[in-house]
N, C-alpha and C positions, 0 to 999 in steps of 0.2 A: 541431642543428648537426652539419655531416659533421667525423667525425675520425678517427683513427689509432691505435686502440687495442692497447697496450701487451700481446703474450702471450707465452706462454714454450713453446718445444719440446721434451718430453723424446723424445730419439730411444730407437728401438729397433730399428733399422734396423739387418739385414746383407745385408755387401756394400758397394762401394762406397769411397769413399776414406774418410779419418780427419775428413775436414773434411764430408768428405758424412753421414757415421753421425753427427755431432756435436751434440748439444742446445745451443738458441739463442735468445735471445730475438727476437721480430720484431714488426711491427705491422701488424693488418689494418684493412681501411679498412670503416668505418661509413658509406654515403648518407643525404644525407637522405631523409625521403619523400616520392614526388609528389602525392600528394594535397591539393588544395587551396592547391598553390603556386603563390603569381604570379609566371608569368614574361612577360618583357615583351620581345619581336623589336624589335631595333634597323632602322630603317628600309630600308636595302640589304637586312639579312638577311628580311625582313618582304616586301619586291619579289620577291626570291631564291626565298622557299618560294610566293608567290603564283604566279610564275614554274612552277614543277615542278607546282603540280596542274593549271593551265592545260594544260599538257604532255600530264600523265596523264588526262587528264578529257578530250581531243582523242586521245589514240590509243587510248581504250575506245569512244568516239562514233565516229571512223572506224573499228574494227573491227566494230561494228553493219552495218554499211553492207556487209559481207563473205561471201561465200557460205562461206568456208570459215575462219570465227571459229574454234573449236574447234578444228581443226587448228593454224590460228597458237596458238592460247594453250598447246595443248599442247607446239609445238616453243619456246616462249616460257619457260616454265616450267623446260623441259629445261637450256636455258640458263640461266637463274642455279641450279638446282642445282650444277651442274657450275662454275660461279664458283664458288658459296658454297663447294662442294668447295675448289676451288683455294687459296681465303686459306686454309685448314686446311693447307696443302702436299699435298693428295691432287687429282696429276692425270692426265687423261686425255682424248688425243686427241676429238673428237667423233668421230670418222667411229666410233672404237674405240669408243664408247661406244654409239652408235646398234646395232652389233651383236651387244652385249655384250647388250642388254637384251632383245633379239630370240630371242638363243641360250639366254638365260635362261629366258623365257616357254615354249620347246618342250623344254628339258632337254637342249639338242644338250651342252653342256659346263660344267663347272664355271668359274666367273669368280676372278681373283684376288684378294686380300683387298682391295687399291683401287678395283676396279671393283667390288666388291661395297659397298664403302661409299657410293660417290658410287650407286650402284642404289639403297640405301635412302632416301640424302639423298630420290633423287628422290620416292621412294613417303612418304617421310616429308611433303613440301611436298605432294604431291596431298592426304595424310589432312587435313593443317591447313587447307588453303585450301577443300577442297570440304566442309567439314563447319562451316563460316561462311559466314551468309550477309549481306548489307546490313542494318545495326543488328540483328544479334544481340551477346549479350554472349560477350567471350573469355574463356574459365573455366580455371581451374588444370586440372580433369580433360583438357580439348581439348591445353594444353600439355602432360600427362605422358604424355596415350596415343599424340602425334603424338615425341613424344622414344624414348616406347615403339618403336614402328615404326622411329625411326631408329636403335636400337642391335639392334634384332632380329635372332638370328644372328649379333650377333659373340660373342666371348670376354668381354666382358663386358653382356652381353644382361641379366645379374638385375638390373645397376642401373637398366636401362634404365624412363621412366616414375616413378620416384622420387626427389624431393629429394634431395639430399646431405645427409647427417649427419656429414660428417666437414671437417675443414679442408681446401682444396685452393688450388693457385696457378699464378700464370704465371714461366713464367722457372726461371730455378736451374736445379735438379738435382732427381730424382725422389725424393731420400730426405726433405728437409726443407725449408722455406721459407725459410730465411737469407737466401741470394742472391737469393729470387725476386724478379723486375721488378713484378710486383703481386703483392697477398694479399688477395683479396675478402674480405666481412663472415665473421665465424665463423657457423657450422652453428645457432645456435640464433637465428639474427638472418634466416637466409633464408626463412623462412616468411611472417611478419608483413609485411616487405620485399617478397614477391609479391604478397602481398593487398593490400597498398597500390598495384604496380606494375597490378594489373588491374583495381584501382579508376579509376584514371588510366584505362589503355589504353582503358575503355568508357566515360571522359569525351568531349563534346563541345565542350570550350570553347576549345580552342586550336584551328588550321587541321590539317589531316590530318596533313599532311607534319613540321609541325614533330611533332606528337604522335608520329607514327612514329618520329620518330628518337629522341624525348629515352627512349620505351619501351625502344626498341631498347640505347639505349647503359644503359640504367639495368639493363636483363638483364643486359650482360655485365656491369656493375658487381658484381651480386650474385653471378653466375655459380653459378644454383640447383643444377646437375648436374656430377657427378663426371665428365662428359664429354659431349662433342657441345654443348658453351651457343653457341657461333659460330656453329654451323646453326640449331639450333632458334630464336637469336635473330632471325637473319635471316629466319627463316619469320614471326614476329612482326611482324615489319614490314610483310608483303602482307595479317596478317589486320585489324592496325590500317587500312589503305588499303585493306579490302573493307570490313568492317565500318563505315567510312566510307561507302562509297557512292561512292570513289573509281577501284579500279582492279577492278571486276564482271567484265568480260567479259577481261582479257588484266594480265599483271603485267608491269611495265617492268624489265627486266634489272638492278634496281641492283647489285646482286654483279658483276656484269663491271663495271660504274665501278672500285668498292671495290677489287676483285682488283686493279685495274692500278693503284691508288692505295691501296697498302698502305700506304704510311708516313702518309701525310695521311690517312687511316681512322683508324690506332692514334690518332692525335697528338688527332686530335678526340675522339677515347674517350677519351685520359688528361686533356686539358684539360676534361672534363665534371666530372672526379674532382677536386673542389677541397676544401680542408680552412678547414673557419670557417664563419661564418653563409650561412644560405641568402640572403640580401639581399646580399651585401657583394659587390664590384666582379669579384672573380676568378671568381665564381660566376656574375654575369652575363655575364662576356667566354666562360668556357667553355661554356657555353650557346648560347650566340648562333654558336661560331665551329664548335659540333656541329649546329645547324640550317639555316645556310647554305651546310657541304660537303657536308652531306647534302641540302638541296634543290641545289645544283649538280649532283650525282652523280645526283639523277634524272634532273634534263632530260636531261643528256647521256646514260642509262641507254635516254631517251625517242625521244629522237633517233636511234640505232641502234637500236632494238627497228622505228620507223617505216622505218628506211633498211630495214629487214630486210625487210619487208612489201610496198615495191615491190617490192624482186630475188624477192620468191615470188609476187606476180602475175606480173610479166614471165615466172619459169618456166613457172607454168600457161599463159601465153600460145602460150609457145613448145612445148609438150607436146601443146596441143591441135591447133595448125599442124601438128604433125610427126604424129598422130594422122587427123587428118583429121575428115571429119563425126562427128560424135558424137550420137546421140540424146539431149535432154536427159530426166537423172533416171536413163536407162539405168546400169546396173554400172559402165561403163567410164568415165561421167561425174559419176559419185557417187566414184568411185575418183581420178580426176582431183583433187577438191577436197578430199579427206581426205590426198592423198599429202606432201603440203609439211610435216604435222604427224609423218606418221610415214614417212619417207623408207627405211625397211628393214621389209622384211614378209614374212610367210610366208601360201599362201593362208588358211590356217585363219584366222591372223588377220584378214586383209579380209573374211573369209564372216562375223566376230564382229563388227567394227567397221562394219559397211554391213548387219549384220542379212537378209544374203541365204545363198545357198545352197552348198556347194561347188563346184559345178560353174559357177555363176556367176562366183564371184569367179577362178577357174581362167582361166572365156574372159574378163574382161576383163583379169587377168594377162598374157595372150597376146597382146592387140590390144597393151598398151604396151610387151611386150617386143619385140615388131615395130616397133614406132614407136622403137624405143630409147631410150623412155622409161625403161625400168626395165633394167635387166640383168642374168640370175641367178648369185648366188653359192651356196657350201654353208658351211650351219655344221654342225661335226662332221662325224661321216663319211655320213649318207644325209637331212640336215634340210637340203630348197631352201627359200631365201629370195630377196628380190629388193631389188634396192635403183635406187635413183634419185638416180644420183652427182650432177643439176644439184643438186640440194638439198642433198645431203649438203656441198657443198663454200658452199654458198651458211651452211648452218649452221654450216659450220669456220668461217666468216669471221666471223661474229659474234660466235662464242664467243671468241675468239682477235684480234678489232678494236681492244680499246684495252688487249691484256698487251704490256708491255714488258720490255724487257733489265733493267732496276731492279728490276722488281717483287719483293717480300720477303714470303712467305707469314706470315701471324699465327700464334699461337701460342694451340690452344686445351686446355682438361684435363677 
């Protein structure tokens, strides 16, 4: 039975107000476990997630069909990093980020501590996602080395990779839990809690997408880490839909839904969190009403990830017109079908990613800087890179398609 177990604070905390150094009693919430629980999709919601893998499972079969797959999945990927960034309140332009990671890669200049963060988010999602493959199992070690990687280099880089052992919360004040808005399970309950959560996660018996989400919302339930749970959760969720056999070749942007439907995110995560038996009516409704915003938020996740995909044909289209003949296979045409993924580049980097030679990647640089395909800027003071504004803005537009004037960043510890 989930419930709301009664603890006490003794503060030792200075600094701060009278009320914030204050010892308090509070109550953290206890889940139950998912293992071996029946849950039962009510009909619409049951249409609703059938709905969203249809979706997902159609725009992984049309990206087969695609000469330049991996380029999309990698500008795919980009994007909900920088979503999942965003509900944390860390954000950052695309165009700024595209050359953030650019200038990164060659040392042209140090990034700021934001654009360093949404950097790792990113490398954090590649370590998870490329190191699962379709029906492997998702292991505690895969979560703490991919949480590893996303605190790597900051200030607090030693937690990174390791459960919490200590109480933490949402809301409040940083001295004590009193006021906080939530208080996940205590430190010696997050363990047992995982190994139940990744017992589920490598089950088969529900449909993907509902599995995804109830995963997802039950991480942050436990909220294993002293920081970064709202990313790393969110990475959870693409490994759930690979390990599926669901989303293989390209990941659907659900973090830009989420981002721009912050409050209906939260509201389905606290409505997951019910107190009393796992059978009784509140238990069901919160379930059901976390399954259904979250199979809507894929389609719709699906549905822009696909709108994305013609506007980056249509620009190869128009690139190759403005280009002229092109040799197929040739540099320039190998270069053509990688550029939509990586719209900012330096030559070194194309002679890396096309596996050819300096001087190669150099003359097909030059055919599309003439075609004004690409146009070069500087990062730092002597590092040329080149970028390819049709994409860079075709990228803004995605990242940036359904954030609103409302939107209210989550709050994560």
């Amino acid at each position: 039975m989930s419930q709301l177990l009664p603890r006490t604070w003794t503060s030792d905390a200075v600094g701060g107000t009278r009320r914030q150094r204050a010892s308090c009693d509070y109550h953290a919430y206890s889940p139950d476990p998912l293992s071996g629980r029946q849950i039962q999709l009510d009909g619409d919601v049951a249409a609703d997630v059938a709905d969203a893998e249809t979706a997902i499972a159609r725009l992984n079969e049309n990206a087969a069909a695609l000469d330049n797959t991996e380029a999309l999945a990698r500008i795919l990927m980009r994007a909900e990093a920088v979503a999942s960034s965003r509900i944390e309140g860390l954000r950052i332009g695309a165009h700024r980020l595209l050359r953030a990671e650019v200038s990164q890669r060659v040392g042209a200049r140090p990034v700021d501590v934001t654009t360093n963060e949404i950097l790792r988010n990113i490398e954090a999602m590649d370590y998870g996602l490329a190191n699962l493959s379709v029906g492997d199992k998702i292991s505690l070690d895969l979560l703490l080395e991919t949480h590893r990687q996303l605190l790597a280099g900051s200030i607090i880089r030693e937690q990174g990779g390791r459960l919490r052992h200590s109480q933490n919360w949402i809301g409040g004040n940083e001295f004590n839990p009193c006021g906080a808005a939530y208080v996940p399970p205590p430190p010696e309950l997050v363990r047992p809690l995982m190994d139940d959560l990744l017992n589920f996660s490598n089950d088969d018996s529900l449909p993907a997408v509902a599995q995804a989400a109830i995963a997802h919302a039950q991480f942050e339930t436990i909220h294993p880490f002293a920081d970064g749970n709202g990313r790393i959760g969110r990475v959870l969720i693409h490994q759930v839909l690979r390990r599926r056999g669901l989303a293989v070749r390209v990941l659907a942007p659900v973090s830009l839904v989420l981002a721009a439907r912050a409050d209906a995110y939260v509201q389905s995560l606290t409505g997951f969190r019910y107190v009393g038996e796992v059978g009784s009516e509140e238990a069901h409704e919160g379930v059901n009403l976390l399954m259904g915003s979250f199979a809507a938020s894929c389609s719709l996740a699906v549905a822009q990830a696909t709108q994305f995909e013609s506007v980056a044909q249509e620009i190869e289209v128009e690139w190759r017109t403005a280009v002229g003949n092109v040799r197929s296979r040739s540099t320039t045409d190998r270069l053509l079908k990688v550029l939509c993924g990586a719209p900012v580049v330096t030559t070194n980097g194309v002679a890396q990613i096309l596996g050819c030679s300096y001087n190669a990647a150099n003359a097909a640089i030059e055919n599309l800087v003439t075609a004004k395909v690409l146009q070069q800027i500087t990062l730092g003071k002597r590092n040329r890179a080149f970028e390819a504004p049709r994409m860079i803005e075709a990228f803004t537009n995605l990242e940036s398609a359904l954030t609103t004037p409302s939107e209210s960043p989550g709050q994560e510890s």
